[in-house]
Each structure stands twice: as structure tokens, then as C-alpha cells.
N, C-alpha and C positions, 0 to 999 in steps of 0.2 A: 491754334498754335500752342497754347499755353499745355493743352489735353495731350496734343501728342508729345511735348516734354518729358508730360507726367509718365505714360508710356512706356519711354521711353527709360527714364529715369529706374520705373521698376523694372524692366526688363534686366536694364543694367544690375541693380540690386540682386535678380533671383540671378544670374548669371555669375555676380560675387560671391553667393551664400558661402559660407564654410564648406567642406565635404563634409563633415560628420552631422550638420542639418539634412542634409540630401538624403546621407547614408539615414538619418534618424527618420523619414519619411515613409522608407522604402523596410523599417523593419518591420517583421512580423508580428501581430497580436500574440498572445498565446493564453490559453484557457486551459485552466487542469481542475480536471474532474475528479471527482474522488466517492464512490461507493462505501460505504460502512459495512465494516464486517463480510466481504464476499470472494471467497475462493474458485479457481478454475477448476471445475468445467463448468459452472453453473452461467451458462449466454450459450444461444443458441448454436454462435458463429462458432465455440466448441465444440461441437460437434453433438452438444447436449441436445435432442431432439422432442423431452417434453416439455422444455421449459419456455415460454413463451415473450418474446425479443425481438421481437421485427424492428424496430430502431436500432438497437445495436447492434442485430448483424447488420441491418443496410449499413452503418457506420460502418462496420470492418469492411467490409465491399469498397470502400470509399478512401479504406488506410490499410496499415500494418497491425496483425492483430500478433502478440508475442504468446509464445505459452507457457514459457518459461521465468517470469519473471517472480522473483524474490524479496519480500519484505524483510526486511533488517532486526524485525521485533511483531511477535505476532497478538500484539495489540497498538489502539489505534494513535496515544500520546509519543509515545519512543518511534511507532512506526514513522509517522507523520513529522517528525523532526527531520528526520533523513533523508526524505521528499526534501525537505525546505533546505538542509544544512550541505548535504551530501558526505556527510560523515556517520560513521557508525553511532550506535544509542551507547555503548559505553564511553567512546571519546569525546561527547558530547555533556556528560552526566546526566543523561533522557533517560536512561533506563529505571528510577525510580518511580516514573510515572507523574507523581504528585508534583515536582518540582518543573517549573516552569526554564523556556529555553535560556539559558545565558545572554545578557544583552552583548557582549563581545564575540558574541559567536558570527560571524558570516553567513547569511545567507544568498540562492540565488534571485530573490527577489532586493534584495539592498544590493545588489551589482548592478540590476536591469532600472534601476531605479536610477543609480550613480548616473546610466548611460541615458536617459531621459522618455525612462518610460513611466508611463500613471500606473501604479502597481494597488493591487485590493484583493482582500479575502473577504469568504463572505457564505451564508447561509452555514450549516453546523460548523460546530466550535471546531477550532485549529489545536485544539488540547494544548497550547505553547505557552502558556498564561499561567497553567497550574492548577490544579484540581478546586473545579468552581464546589461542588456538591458539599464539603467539609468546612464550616464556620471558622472553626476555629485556624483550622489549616489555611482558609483563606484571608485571615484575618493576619497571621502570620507573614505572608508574602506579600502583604500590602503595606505592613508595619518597614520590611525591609526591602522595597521600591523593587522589588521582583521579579512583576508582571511587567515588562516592557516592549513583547512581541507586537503588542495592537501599533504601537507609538513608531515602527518601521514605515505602516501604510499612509499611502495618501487615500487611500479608502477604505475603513474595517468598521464591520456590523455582520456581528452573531445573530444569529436565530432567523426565523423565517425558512420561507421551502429556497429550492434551488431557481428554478423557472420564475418569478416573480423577484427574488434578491439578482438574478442575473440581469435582468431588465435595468435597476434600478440602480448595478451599477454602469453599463452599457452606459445608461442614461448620462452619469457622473463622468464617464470618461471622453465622452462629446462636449460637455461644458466643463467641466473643471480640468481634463486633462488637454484643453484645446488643441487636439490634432495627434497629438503622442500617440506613439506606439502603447498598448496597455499592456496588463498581463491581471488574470484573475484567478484566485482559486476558487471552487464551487463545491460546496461539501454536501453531500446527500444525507437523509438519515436512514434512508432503508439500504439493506435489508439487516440493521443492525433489531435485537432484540430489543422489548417483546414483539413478537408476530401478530398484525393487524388480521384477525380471520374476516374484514370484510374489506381487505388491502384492493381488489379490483372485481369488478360485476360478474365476472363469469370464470371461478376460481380455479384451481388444479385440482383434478380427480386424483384424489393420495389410494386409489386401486391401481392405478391402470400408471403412476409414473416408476422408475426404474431405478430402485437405490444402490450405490455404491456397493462394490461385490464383499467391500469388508464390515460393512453396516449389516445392525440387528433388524430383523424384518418383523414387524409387527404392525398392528390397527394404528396404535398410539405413534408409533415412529413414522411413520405412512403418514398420519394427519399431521403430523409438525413439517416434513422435510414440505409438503405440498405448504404449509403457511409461508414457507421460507420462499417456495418459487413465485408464489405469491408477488409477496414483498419487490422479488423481483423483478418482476412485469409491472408494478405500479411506475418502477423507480424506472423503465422501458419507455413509458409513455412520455414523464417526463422528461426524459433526457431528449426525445424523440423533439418535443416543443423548445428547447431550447437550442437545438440545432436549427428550428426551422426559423428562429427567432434571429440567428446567426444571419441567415441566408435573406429574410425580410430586410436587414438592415446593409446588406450589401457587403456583410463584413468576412464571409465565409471563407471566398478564394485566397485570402494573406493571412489567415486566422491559423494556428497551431493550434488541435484539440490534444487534449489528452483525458485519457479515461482510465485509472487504474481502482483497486482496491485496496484500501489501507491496512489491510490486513486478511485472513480466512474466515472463513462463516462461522460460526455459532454454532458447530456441530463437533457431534465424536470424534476424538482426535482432530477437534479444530482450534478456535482461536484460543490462544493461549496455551497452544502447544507446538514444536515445531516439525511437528508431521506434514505433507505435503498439504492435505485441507488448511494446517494453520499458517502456514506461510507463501504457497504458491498462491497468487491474485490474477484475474486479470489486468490485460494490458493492451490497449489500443489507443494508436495515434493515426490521426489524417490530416495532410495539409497539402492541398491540390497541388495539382502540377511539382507536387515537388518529392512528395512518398508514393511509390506504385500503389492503384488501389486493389484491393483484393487480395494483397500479398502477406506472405505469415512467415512468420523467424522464430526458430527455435532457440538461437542465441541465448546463454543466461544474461540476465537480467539484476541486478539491487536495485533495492530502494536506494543507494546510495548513488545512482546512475542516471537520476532524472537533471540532479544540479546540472553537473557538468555538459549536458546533451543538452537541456533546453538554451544554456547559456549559449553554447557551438550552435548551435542551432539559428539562435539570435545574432551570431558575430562576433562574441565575444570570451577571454578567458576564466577558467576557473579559478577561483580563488584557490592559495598555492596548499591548504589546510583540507582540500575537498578530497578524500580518498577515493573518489565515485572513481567509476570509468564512462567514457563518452563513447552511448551506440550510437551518434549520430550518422557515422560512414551505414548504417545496417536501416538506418530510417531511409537515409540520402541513395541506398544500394551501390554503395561505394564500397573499395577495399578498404581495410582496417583492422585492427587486434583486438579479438572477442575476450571476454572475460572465461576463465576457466575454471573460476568456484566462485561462491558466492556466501558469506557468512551469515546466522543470525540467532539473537538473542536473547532470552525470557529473563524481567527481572519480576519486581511488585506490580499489582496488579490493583489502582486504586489505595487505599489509604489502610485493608483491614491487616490484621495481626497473620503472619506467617505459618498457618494453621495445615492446611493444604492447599496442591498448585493453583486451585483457582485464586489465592489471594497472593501467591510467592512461588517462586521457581527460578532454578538460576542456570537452565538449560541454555546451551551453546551446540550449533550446527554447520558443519561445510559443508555445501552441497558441489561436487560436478557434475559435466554433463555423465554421469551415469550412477554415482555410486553418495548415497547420503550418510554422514557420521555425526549421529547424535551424543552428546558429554552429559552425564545427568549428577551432577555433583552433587547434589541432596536427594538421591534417589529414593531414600525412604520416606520423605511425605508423599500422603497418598494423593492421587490424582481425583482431582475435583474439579468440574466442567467451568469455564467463565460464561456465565450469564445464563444456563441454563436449567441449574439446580434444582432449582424449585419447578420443573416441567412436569407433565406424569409420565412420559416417557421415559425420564433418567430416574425417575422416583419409584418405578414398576421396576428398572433393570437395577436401583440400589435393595430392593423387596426380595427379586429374583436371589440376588447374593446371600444375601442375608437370611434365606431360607435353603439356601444348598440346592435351586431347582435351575441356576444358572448357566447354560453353555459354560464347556471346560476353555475353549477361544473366547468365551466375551469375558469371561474371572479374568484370564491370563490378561487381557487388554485393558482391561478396567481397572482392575482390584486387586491385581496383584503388583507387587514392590517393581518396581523399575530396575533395568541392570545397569551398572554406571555407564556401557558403552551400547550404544546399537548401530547396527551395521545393515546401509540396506542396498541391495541392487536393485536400483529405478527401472533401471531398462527388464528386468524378466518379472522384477514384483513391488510394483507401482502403488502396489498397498500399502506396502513397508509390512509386511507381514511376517518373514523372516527374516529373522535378527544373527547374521555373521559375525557379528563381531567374537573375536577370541579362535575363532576357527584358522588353524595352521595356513589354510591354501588362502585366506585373503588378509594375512599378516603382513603381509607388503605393502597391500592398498589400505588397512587399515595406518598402520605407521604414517605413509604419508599424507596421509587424513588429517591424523594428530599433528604431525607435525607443521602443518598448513593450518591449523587452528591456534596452535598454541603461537603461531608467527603471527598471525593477526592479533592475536588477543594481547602479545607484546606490545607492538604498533599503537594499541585502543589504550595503552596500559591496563586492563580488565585487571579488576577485582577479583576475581575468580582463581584456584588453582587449576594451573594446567593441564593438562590432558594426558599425563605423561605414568604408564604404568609399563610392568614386566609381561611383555607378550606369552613369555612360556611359565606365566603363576595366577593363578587363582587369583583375582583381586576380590576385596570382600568390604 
């Protein structure tokens, strides 16, 4: 008698619960992945056919893979804000790199958090803190209570691989987060530089793979771009074990993945420039029964678009400061209003002196769906690679200049002065190889370039001057 009471008594109780417990039952997990340093088309499911991926195509087979999406900063501290904040790196003040997020800033993890989910980052650094590497600099933002991004989570621990930190906080989210909905970030370290040459057992033949039609073709260029595929078949496997680790735990079918790239690869006109290597990433999401699988969207895409989308996604609003736009109608295969340009921005690059672009640059870009306009306000520092300098491939092609035995295309690309405007048609030259800009017949399309840039950059308040010259004069 007394047992069926009791019964009865819970039945009653779950039958009371609130709706927002019920609703808090029924939301989705979500997991955002994140590659270092990796530009599209390098996964197989691109259509890149020497690069070696069978986990992340099966994964696009399973989701939405985008091709178009856009980081906001083509490195990884400013990038990675915008992931989290859904605001640009200049309205944020991310763009100096060194300086750690603002603790009044909003993010969509301190939303999903408010809503009652166990929220954790975890394996490589969230760059949000402030540049660990510099003593002094770090001694600085400790003095003035700075770093306070870790102090958001109810789970944060740097370092460690992805596959082994995911477990560990899976683990934490079964017992500490008792029953919550979670959410995690998972930061990889490959395929950022230096290139592991013994990254997996059976490596890429740099004879036989197929470089970019605007890349220099050499022995030495051949063995670096193959490290780099490398890297990215190691980071293949693992991602592969931690879907399956998903799937062990029963967690997969209500799980949000998400996979993007924090930024472009480590190459020629890559990171740290805002050419399409340095800013275009991939972008794949799958959450059963709920994204077509196998489906692909050209849509553009920012980094400024994850906030607002995973939050919609979850149930819930953007906070009213987020500039993002929400593709969740284009995940969901719903109608909805696509984005029609997309911004982004070079500032410092680490902590050195302003010497050339690999340490400073204050490059600004709109992209549409067809036509890219790059601002180069400091056009006269010279162009110098992030993170690759000291290679012997870029140190044979700084040899090559410096002796007059250079291709007149790779001087003009490399080593010659930048012009304050470049103008490129994506759709007929996907290289960005010729520069429109200033030419009478795309005077039109350029103006409203500029003038779509320097609207934004009002908006961000940018530090920067505007974009704003006399179409029929010389600028100099």
C-alpha cells in the first residue's frame, strides 16, 4: 500500500515538473570542434581527392558540409572570439591578439549555461585568456584580473589531445553536470605548424599530390604541402575515435557536432592573410534526424554565425549585441535570409614589433557570393608568411628574389608592394589572381564593396580609416 503511494506520488511529481525541466531534458548536446590552422579544400569530402579523410567524409555523408564559410580574422585568438562572442574582432577589441576576451562581453556559451546546460572547453587553448608565451605580458593581465574567460565554465582544462580530454569531460558531464544538457569545445592542434614529418605510418607522396594552380611547384614545396596533408589525416583518425566514442556512449543521435577551422593553413597566401586559403575553412555539421545527411550549402557563412545558430538551434535567443546571422533555417532545410557578404580582419599577430605582415597588418575584406574586395591600409610593409619563415621552401623562394632568378608571378605575389585596393572575381578566378580593382567596368561593384565595408566597420567602430577614395585618380 504504502509503495504504491510512493508511485504514485512520483508519477504525480513528474507529471507537475515545470515545462522548462522537460523542455531542459529534451535539449540537444552540442560539441564544437575546431582544427588549427586549416583551410578548404584540404578534407576529402572537398572534393580534394589526395588527401586522406575517411572520417570526415563519412562525417559529411552524415551532415551538412558548407564551402563557403568565413572566419572573421585569419588567425586563431581574434578568429576564435567570434566563434564564442558572435561579434566581429574589432567590436570586441580581439583584434590585438595579446589581449584576452572582456569579461562583460557575452558569450553563447554563458547563455546555454544561464538555460541549464554544463558548459566545458577543453584540450588546445581558447587563445581568450591572453597570450600565455610572453612573461611579462602575462604577468601584466594577471596583475590587472584580465584573464577571466576559464572562470565562465563549469569545466576548463587546457592542454592534453582532443580524444582522451573529450572522454574526460563526457565523464564530468554524467556526474557533475547530473543529467544537463552539455555543450563542449574540443580544440585540436593539428594541422597547425610545425609539421610532424612522422604525423601517421603511411605518409603522402609529395610527387604524385596536386598543388594549388596559383602555388610555386618545387621538390621543397611538394615535401611541406604533403607534411601538411599529413597532419591532416593524423587529426582524421582522431576525430574519427571520437565520434565513435559519441556513439559508445549512446550520446550521438541528440548530439550537435560541429567541425570548423579556426582559421587557413599555414601556406602562400594563407593564414594571416585574407586571401581565400587565409580565410575560407571548413565547415561541417551533423545532428540526426534533424540536418539532411550528405547535403552541402553554398550559403556564406562568418565566424560571427555559429553564436547565434547554435543558440536557435538549442531554443533559444541571441543575445541583442551579437551581429552573427542565424543559418539555422539552411541546417534545419528551412526557408530563411542568407547572408550576402561576409567581413574580415588582420590586426597583430602575437606580441613582436610591426616590422612586416607576419607580425602586423591591418587588412580589411568583404566578401560576396561572387566578388572579393580586399583594403590594405599599410600597403607598404612587406609581406612575410605567419609561422612559416624559417621553412627552406620560403627561404629558397626569398634566395630565388634576391638573386633575380624569381618568376615575374611569384616577385609580383610575394615581394612586391601591395596596392591599397584588390578586386577579385571568385567565380571566373578563384585564385584571386587578377586584381580589378580601379578598372572603369567594375567601378560600380567596386564602390559598393567599399561602401559595404566601410558600413560595417562604422557599426564595429574600426580603428582603421575607411575605404573611401576617387575612383577616376590615381591613389598613391
Amino acid at each position: 500500500m504504502n509503495s504504491i503511494k510512493l508511485i504514485s506520488l512520483a508519477a504525480l511529481a513528474t507529471s507537475l515538473m515545470p515545462s522548462w525541466a522537460a523542455q531542459k531534458q529534451n535539449k540537444p548536446n552540442i560539441i564544437f570542434v575546431i582544427s588549427d590552422d586549416h583551410s578548404v579544400p584540404f578534407l576529402g569530402c572537398y572534393g580534394n581527392k589526395d588527401i586522406k579523410t575517411p572520417n570526415f567524409d563519412k562525417f559529411a555523408s552524415e551532415g551538412m558540409t558548407f564551402t563557403r564559410t568565413y572566419v572573421t580574422a585569419p588567425q586563431s585568438a581574434p578568429s576564435r572570439s567570434s566563434f564564442f562572442t558572435g561579434r566581429s574582432t574589432i567590436s570586441t577589441t580581439m583584434s590585438m591578439f595579446s589581449l584576452p576576451l572582456p569579461g562583460n562581453v557575452i558569450t553563447y556559451p554563458d547563455i546555454l549555461k544561464e538555460h541549464g546546460y554544463y558548459i566545458g572547453v577543453t584540450a588546445r587553448s581558447h587563445h581568450q585568456d591572453g597570450l600565455k608565451r610572453n612573461k611579462d605580458i602575462q604577468q601584466a593581465i594577471e596583475r590587472n584580473d584580465m584573464a577571466t574567460f576559464g572562470r565562465r565554465f563549469d569545466y576548463h582544462r587546457i592542454g592534453g589531445q582532443p580524444l582522451p580530454e573529450l572522454k574526460v569531460f563526457l565523464d564530468k558531464a554524467a556526474t557533475e553536470g547530473k543529467g544537463k544538457p552539455f555543450y563542449v569545445q574540443v580544440s585540436f592542434y593539428d594541422p597547425h605548424r610545425p609539421w610532424d614529418k612522422n604525423a601517421i605510418p603511411e605518409p603522402h607522396d609529395p610527387n604524385t599530390i596536386n598543388l594549388p594552380d596559383n602555388y610555386p611547384d618545387n621538390a621543397l614545396i611538394r615535401e611541406d604541402f604533403a607534411r601538411h596533408y599529413d597532419e591532416i589525416a593524423r587529426m582524421d583518425t582522431q576525430f574519427g575515435l571520437m565520434m565513435e566514442e559519441l556513439e559508445k556512449r549512446g550520446l550521438a543521435d541528440n548530439t550537435i557536432v560541429v567541425f570548423v577551422g579556426d582559421n587557413g593553413s599555414a601556406l602562400l597566401r594563407g593564414k594571416g592573410t585574407l586571401y581565400e586559403t587565409g580565410i575560407n575553412v571548413p565547415l561541417i555539421v551533423r545532428w540526426p534526424g534533424k540536418i539532411k545527411p550528405g547535403s552541402y550549402s553554398n550559403v556564406l557563412v562568418s565566424g560571427e554565425d555559429f553564436a547565434p545558430t547554435l543558440l536557435e538551434l538549442a531554443g533559444y535567443k541571441a543575445d541583442p549585441k551579437m551581429t552573427g546571422h542565424s543559418f539555422a533555417h539552411t541546417l534545419l532545410g528551412k526557408a530563411g535570409t542568407d547572408r550576402t557578404w561576409v567581413f574580415s580582419a588582420r590586426g597583430a599577430h602575437a606580441e613582436d614589433l610591426p616590422v612586416t605582415t607576419k607580425d602586423f597588418d591591418l587588412i580589411r575584406a568583404i566578401v560576396t557570393d561572387r566578388y572579393k574586395l580586399i583594403y590594405n591600409p599599410v600597403r607598404e610593409l612587406p609581406y612575410w608568411p605567419v609561422d612559416f619563415s624559417h621553412e627552406p621552401f620560403w627561404l629558397d623562394l626569398v634566395e630565388q628574389n634576391r638573386t633575380g632568378f624569381i618568376p615575374r608571378e611569384w616577385k609580383e605575389r610575394y615581394f612586391s608592394e601591395r596596392p591599397m585596393f584588390e578586386l577579385y572575381d571568385l567565380k571566373n578566378d578563384p585564385q584571386e589572381l587578377h586584381n580589378l580593382a580601379g578598372l572603369k567596368e567594375y567601378a560600380e561593384i567596386e564602390k559598393k564593396l567599399r561602401d559595404t565595408m566601410a558600413e560595417k566597420m562604422l557599426v564595429d567602430r574600426d580603428y582603421v580609416p575607411l575605404p573611401f577614395y576617387s575612383l577616376d585618380k590615381e591613389y598613391k
